[in-house]
C-alpha positions as CSV (number, residue, x, y, z in Angstrom):
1,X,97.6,131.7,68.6
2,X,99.2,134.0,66.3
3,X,97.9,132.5,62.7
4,X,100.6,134.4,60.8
5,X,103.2,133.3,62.8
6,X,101.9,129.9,62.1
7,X,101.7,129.4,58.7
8,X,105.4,130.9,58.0
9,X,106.5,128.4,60.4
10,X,104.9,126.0,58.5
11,X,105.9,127.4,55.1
12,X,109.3,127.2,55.9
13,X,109.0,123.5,57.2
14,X,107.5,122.8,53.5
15,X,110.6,124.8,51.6
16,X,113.1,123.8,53.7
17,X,112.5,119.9,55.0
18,X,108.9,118.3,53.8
19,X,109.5,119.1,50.1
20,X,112.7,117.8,49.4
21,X,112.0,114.9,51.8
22,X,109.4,114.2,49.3
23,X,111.4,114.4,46.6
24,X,113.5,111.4,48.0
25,X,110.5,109.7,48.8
26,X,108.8,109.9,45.0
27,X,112.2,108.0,43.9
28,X,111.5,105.0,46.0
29,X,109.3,102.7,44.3
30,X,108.0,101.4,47.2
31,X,104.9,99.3,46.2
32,X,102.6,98.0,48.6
33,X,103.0,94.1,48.9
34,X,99.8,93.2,46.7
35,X,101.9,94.9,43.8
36,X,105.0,93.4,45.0
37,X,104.9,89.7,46.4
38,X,108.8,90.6,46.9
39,X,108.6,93.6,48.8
40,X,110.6,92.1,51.9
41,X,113.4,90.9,49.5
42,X,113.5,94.1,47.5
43,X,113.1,96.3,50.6
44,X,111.7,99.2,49.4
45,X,109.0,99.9,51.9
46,X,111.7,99.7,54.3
47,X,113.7,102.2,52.7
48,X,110.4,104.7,52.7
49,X,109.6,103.6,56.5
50,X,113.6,104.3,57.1
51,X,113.3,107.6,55.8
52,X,110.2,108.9,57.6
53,X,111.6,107.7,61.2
54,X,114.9,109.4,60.2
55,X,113.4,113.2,59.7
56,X,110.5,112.3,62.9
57,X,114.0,111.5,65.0
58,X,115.2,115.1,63.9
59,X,112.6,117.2,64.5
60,X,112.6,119.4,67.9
61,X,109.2,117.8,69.1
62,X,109.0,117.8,72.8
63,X,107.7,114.7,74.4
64,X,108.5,112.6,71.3
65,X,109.1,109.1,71.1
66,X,109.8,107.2,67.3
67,X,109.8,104.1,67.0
68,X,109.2,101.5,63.6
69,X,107.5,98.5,64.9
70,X,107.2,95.0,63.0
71,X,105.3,91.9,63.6
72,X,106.4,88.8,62.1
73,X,105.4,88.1,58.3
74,X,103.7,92.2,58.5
75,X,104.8,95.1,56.6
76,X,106.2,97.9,59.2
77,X,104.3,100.5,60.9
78,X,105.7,103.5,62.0
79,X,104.6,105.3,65.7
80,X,105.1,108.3,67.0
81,X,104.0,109.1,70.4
82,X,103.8,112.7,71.3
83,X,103.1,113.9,75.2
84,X,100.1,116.4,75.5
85,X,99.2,119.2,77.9
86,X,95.8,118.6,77.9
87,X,93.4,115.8,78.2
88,X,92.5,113.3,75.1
89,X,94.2,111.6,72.6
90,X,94.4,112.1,68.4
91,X,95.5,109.7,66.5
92,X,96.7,111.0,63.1
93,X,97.1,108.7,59.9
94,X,98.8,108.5,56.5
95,X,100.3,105.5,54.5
96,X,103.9,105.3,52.7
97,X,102.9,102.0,50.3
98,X,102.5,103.2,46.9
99,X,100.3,102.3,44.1
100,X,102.4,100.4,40.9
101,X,103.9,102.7,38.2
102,X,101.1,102.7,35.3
103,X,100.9,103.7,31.9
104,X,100.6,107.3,30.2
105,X,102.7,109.3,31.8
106,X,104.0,112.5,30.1
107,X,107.5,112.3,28.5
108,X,109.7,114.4,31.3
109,X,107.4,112.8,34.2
110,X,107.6,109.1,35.9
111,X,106.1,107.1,38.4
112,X,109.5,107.2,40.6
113,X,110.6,110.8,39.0
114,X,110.1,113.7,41.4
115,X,109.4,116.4,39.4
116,X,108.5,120.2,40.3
117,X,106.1,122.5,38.1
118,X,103.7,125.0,38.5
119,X,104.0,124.6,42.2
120,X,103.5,120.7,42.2
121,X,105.3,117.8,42.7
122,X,104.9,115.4,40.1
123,X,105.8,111.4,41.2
124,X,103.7,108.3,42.7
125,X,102.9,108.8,46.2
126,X,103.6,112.5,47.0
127,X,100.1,113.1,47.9
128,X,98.5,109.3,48.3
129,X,100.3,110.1,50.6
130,X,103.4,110.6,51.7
131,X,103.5,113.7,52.7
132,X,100.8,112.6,55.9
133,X,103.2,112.3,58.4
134,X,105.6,115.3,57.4
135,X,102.5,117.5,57.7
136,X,101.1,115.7,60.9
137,X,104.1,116.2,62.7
138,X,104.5,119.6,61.6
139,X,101.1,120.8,63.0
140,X,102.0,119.5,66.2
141,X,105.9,121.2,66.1
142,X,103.6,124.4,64.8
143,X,101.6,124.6,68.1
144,X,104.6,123.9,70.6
145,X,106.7,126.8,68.7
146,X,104.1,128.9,70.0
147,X,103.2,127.6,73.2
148,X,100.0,126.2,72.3
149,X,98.7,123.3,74.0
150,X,97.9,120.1,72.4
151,X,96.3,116.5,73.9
152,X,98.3,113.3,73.7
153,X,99.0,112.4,69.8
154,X,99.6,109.1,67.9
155,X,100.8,109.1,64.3
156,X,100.6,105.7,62.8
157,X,102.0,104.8,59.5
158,X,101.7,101.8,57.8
159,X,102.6,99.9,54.8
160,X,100.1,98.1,53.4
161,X,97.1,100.5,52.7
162,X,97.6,100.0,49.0
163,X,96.4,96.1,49.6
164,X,93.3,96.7,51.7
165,X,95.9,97.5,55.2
166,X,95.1,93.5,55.8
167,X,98.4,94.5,58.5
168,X,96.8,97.0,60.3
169,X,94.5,95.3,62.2
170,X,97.1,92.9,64.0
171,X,99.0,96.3,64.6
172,X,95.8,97.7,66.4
173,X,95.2,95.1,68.8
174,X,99.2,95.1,69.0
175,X,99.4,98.3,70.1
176,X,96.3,98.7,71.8
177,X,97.6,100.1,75.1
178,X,100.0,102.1,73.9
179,X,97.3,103.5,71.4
180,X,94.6,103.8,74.1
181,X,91.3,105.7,73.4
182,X,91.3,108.0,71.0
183,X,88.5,110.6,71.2
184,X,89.8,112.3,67.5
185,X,91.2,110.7,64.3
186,X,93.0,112.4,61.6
187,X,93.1,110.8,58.8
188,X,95.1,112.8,55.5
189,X,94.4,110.7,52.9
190,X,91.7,112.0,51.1
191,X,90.1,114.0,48.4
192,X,89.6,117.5,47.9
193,X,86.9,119.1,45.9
194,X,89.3,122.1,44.7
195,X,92.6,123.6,46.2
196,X,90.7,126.8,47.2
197,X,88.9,125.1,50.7
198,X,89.2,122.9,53.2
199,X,87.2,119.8,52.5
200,X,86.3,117.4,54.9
201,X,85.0,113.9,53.9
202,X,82.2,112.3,55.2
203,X,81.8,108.8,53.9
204,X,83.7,106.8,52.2
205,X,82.4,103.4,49.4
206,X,83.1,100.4,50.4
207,X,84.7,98.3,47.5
208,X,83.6,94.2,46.3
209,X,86.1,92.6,44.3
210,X,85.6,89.7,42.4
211,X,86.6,87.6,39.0
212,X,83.5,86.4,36.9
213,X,84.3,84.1,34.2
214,X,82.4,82.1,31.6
215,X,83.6,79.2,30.2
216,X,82.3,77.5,27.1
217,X,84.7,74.8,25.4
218,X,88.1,72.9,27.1
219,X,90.1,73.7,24.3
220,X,90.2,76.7,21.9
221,X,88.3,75.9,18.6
222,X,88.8,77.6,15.1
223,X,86.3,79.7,14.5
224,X,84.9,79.2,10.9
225,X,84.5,75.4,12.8
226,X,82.3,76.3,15.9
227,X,80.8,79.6,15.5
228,X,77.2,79.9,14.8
229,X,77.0,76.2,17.1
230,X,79.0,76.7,19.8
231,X,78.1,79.9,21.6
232,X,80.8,82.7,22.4
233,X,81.9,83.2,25.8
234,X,82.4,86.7,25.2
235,X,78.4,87.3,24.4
236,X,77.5,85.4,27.3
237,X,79.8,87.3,29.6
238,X,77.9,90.3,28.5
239,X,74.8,89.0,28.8
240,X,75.6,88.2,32.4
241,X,76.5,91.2,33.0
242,X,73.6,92.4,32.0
243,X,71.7,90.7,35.0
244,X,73.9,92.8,37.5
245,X,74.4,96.1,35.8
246,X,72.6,98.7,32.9
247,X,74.4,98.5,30.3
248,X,72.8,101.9,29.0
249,X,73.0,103.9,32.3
250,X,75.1,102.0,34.4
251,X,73.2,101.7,37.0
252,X,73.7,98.5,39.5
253,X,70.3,96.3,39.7
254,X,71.5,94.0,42.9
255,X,69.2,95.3,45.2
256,X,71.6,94.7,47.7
257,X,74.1,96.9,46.6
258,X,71.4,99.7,46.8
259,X,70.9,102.0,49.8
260,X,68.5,105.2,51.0
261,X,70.9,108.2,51.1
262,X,70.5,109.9,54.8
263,X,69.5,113.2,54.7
264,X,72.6,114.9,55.9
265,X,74.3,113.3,53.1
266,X,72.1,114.7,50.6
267,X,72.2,118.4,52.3
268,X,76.0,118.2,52.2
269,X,76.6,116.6,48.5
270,X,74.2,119.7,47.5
271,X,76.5,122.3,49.2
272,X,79.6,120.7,47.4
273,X,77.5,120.5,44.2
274,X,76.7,124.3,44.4
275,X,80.4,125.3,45.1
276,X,82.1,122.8,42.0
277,X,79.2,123.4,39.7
278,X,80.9,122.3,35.9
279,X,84.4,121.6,37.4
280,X,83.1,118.1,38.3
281,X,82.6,117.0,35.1
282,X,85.5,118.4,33.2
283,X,88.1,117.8,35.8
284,X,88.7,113.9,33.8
285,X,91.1,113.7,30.7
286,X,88.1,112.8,28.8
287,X,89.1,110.4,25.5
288,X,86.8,112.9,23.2
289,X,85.7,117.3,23.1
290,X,82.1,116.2,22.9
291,X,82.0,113.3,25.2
292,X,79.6,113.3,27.8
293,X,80.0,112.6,31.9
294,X,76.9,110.3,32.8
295,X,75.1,113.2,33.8
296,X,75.0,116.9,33.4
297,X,73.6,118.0,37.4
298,X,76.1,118.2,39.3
299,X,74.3,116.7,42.6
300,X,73.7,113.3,40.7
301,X,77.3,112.9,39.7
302,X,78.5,113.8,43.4
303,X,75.7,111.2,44.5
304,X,76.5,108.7,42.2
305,X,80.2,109.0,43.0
306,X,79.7,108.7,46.5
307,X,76.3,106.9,48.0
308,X,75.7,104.8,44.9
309,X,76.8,101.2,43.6
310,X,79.0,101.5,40.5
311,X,81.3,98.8,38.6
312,X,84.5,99.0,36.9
313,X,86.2,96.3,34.9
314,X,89.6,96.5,36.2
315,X,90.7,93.6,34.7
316,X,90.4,91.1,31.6
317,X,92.0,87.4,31.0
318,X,91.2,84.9,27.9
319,X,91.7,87.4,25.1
320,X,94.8,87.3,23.8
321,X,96.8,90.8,22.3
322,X,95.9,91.8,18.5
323,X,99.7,90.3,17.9
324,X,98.5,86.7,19.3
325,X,94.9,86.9,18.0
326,X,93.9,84.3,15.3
327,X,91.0,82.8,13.7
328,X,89.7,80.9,17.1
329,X,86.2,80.6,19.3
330,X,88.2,80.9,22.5
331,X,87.3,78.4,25.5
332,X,86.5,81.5,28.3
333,X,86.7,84.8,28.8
334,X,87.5,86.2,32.5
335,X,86.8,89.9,34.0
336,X,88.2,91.1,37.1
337,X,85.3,93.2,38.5
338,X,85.5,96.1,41.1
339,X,82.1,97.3,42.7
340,X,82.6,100.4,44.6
341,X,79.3,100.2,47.3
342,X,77.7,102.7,49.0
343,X,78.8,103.5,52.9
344,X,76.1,101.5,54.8
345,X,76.0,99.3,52.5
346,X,76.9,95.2,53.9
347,X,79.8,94.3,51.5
348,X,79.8,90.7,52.3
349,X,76.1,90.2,51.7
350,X,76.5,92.0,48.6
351,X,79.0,89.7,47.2
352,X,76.7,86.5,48.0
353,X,74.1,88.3,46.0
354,X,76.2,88.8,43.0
355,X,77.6,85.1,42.5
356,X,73.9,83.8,43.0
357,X,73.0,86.4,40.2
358,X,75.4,85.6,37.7
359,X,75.9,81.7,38.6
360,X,72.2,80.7,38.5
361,X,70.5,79.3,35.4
362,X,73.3,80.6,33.1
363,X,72.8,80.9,29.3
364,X,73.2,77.8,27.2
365,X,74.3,76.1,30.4
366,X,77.3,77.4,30.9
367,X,79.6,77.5,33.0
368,X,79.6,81.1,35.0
369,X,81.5,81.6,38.0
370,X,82.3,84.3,39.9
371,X,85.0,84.1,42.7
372,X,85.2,86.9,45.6
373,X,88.5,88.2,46.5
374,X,88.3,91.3,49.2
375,X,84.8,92.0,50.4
376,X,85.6,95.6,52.0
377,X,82.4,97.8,54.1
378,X,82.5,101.8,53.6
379,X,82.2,103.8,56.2
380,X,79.9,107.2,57.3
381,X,81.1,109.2,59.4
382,X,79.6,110.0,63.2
383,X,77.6,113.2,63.4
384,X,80.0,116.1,63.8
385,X,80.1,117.7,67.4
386,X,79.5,121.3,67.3
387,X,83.6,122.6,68.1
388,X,84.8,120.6,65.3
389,X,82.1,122.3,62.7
390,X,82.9,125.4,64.1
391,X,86.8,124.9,64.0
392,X,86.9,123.7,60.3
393,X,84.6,126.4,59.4
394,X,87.1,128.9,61.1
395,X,90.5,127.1,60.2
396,X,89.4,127.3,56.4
397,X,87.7,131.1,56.4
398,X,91.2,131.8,58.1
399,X,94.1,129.8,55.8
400,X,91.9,129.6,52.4
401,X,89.5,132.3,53.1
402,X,86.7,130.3,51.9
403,X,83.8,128.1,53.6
404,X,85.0,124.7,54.5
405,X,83.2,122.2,52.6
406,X,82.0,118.3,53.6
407,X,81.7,115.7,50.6
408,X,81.6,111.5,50.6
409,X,84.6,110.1,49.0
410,X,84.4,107.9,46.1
411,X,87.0,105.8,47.0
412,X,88.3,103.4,49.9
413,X,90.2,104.0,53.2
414,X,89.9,100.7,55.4
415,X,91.2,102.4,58.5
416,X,88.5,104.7,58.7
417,X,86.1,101.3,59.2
418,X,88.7,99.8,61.6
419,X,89.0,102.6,63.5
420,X,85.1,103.7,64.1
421,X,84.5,99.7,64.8
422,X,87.2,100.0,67.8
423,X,86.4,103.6,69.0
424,X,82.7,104.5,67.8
425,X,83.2,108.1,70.2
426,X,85.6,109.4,68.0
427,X,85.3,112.3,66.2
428,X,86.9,112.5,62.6
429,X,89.0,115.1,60.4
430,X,89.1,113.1,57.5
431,X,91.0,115.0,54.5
432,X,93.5,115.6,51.8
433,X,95.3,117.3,48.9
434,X,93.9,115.0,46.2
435,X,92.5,117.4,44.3
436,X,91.6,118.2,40.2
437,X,93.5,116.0,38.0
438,X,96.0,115.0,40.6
439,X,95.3,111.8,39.4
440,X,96.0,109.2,42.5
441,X,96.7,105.8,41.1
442,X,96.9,106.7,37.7
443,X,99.6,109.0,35.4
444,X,101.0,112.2,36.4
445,X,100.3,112.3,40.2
446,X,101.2,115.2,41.6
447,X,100.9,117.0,45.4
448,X,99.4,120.3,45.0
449,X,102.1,121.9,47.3
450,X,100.5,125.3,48.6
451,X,97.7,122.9,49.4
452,X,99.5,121.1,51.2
453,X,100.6,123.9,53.3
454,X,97.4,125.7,54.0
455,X,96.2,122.1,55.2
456,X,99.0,121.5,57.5
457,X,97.9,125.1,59.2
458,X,94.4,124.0,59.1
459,X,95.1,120.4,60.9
460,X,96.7,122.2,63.6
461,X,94.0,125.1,64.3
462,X,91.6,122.2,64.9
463,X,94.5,120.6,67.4
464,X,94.5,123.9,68.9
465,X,90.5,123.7,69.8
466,X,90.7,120.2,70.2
467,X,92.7,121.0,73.1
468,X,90.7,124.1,74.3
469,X,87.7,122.1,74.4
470,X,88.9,118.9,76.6
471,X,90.2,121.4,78.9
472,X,86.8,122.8,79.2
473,X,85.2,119.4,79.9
């Protein structure tokens, strides 16, 4: 393979086509359906799935077949089924639902506003992550313009990833034949410790979602009347939350929720550690100059972001705005509460552990309850086989001219569980363009674009082996 020859080939597929296809993609705010009940009527996702199967359709990709399959009551999926040379099949992943718009973003940028600066692409989705099956495709056209030989691929997109991909499953078994056996998943929705390296992720949390709320009176009550007698819902929320969580450090006390960190795991997170040093800690829009991360090492913060229990309140009902806000004891207060878990650890089991927590023998007698909504597992990856190491090692020393790196993710794929469930022999590429302050999810999103093409190269170097090593078998 003739690496120079490759990248301009992808370049040019970036400048020319995956860019501005982007572009067009940023301005459709297609939100997954847990952000949009309405999504069928308003038909956005269909316009981004639309889009996609139009530029697949187009592209000179021998052996090529494109087709947008939909189950009754189920957000599309898109496949495309590509002929190989050489033994094996790869699936390769991405998602085209889109996170809701947010709050904060700068004057000239928007959640639906494509905007290119300093050679990114500012808008909601771009890199969380539309740009998965413009890339996929692209390694593969890469390799046929040269010849090279590649085994059977599958690129599924879906629609729903946003929401937990509660779809996917029912496309899986769907599809099952025409999916067959995978022996290598690529999966382009991840994280990326800088843009200077190829990064591979190894684990991923798992993610509990529940609402606890404490209730006190029926009625609101004002509050010269019942304060000092009737106790606040609000200081017995926090002392609940007390039971399940430090409020000093943070750290989670449901024993549950707590696993041993494998060795690899730690071996790896200290390698990332040693190449991101500082930048992990001042890559956040912190609030204040001398505010502090929750440590200062490196290692603990990679740790704690990926093989440790953490909780977020996402979410808060019962108090009303400062507008709205008078003189009353209010009858509850309710928290919507997100536990990211570590990768082994039993979500489900976790969940049960919490409501007994927080439910049994509550302050004052109160009434505490704590409903679960999505308990979701993480996932760690198998053991890498030794042509994979060696081709992500040579792909990145090649495209970025660096090591490639490994790291657990912080966040959630549920396909990556699915997936090593149905097909436990499969090997996994597992990686992404969501990088420093690209901010997924939040304001100012943006798709690091020469990251985007040195990843695309990289994706299909490892096709490339992939292919040279099934042939060998």
């Amino acid at each position: 393979m003739d690496s120079k020859v490759l990248r301009e080939f992808v370049d040019g597929k970036w400048d020319d086509e995956i860019i501005p296809e982007l572009v067009e993609y940023i301005r459709i705010p297609a939100k997954s359906p847990h952000f949009d009940p309405d999504w069928e009527k308003h038909g956005y996702i269909d316009q981004a799935i639309e889009q996609a199967e139009a530029w697949c359709r187009r592209q000179p990709v021998k052996g090529m077949s494109v087709e947008v399959v939909k189950l009754e009551g189920r957000t599309p999926l898109l496949l495309v089924e590509i002929e190989g040379q050489k033994p094996g099949t790869v699936v390769l992943y991405g998602h085209l639902d889109k996170q809701p718009e947010f709050t904060g973003w700068e004057e000239d940028l928007g959640p639906w506003k494509p905007v290119i600066r300093d050679g990114k692409l500012y808008g909601r989705g771009g890199a969380d992550d539309g740009y998965a099956v413009y890339g996929s495709l692209t390694a593969i056209a890469a390799l046929q313009q040269q010849g090279i030989p590649h085994a059977r691929c599958v690129v599924l997109i879906e629609t729903c990833e946003e929401s937990g991909s509660y779809d996917l499953p029912p496309y899986i078994d769907h599809l099952k034949d025409r999916i067959g056996s995978p022996d290598m998943v690529v999966c382009l929705d991840a994280e990326c410790g800088n843009y200077e390296q190829l990064w591979t992720t190894t684990s991923l949390r798992g993610n509990l979602v529940g609402t606890l709320r404490v209730d006190v009176l029926t009625e609101g009550v004002h509050s010269g009347s019942a304060s000092g007698i009737v106790p606040s819902s609000f200081r017995v929320l926090r002392e609940v939350m007390a039971r399940i969580e430090d409020p000093a450090t943070g750290e989670i006390k449901v024993p549950e929720m707590n696993v041993d960190i494998p060795r690899d795991r730690l071996e790896q997170a200290q390698q990332a550690a040693d190449v991101l040093g500082d930048s992990i800690r001042h890559k956040y829009p912190l609030a204040a100059e001398d505010m502090t991360t929750v440590s200062e090492d490196p290692l603990e913060l990679l740790l704690n972001n990926s093989w440790r229990p953490t909780l977020s309140v996402t979410g808060v009902d019962g108090i009303p705005a400062f507008s709205d806000a008078g003189n009353v004891l209010r009858p509850y207060t309710a928290l919507k509460l997100s536990f990211r878990l570590p990768p082994t650890c039993d979500a489900r089991k976790a969940g049960e552990a919490v409501k007994k927590i927080v439910e049994t023998d509550p302050p004052y007698g109160a009434k505490v309850t704590f409903s679960l909504d999505s308990p979701q597992g993480g996932w760690n990856a198998p053991e890498f086989a030794d042509w994979l190491t060696d081709a992500m090692q040579k792909a990145s020393e090649k495209y970025f001219g660096k090591d490639a790196v490994c790291m657990g993710m912080g966040g959630s794929i549920p396909f990556m569980g699915l997936l090593a469930e149905k097909f436990p022999e499969s090997q996994f590429l597992v990686t992404g363009v969501l990088g420093p302050k690209s901010n997924a999810h939040g304001p100012n999103e943006f798709l690091h674009i020469e990251k985007g093409k040195k990843l695309t190269a990289c994706v299909a170097e490892v096709l490339a082996r992939h292919a040279e090593v099934r042939s060998a078998e």
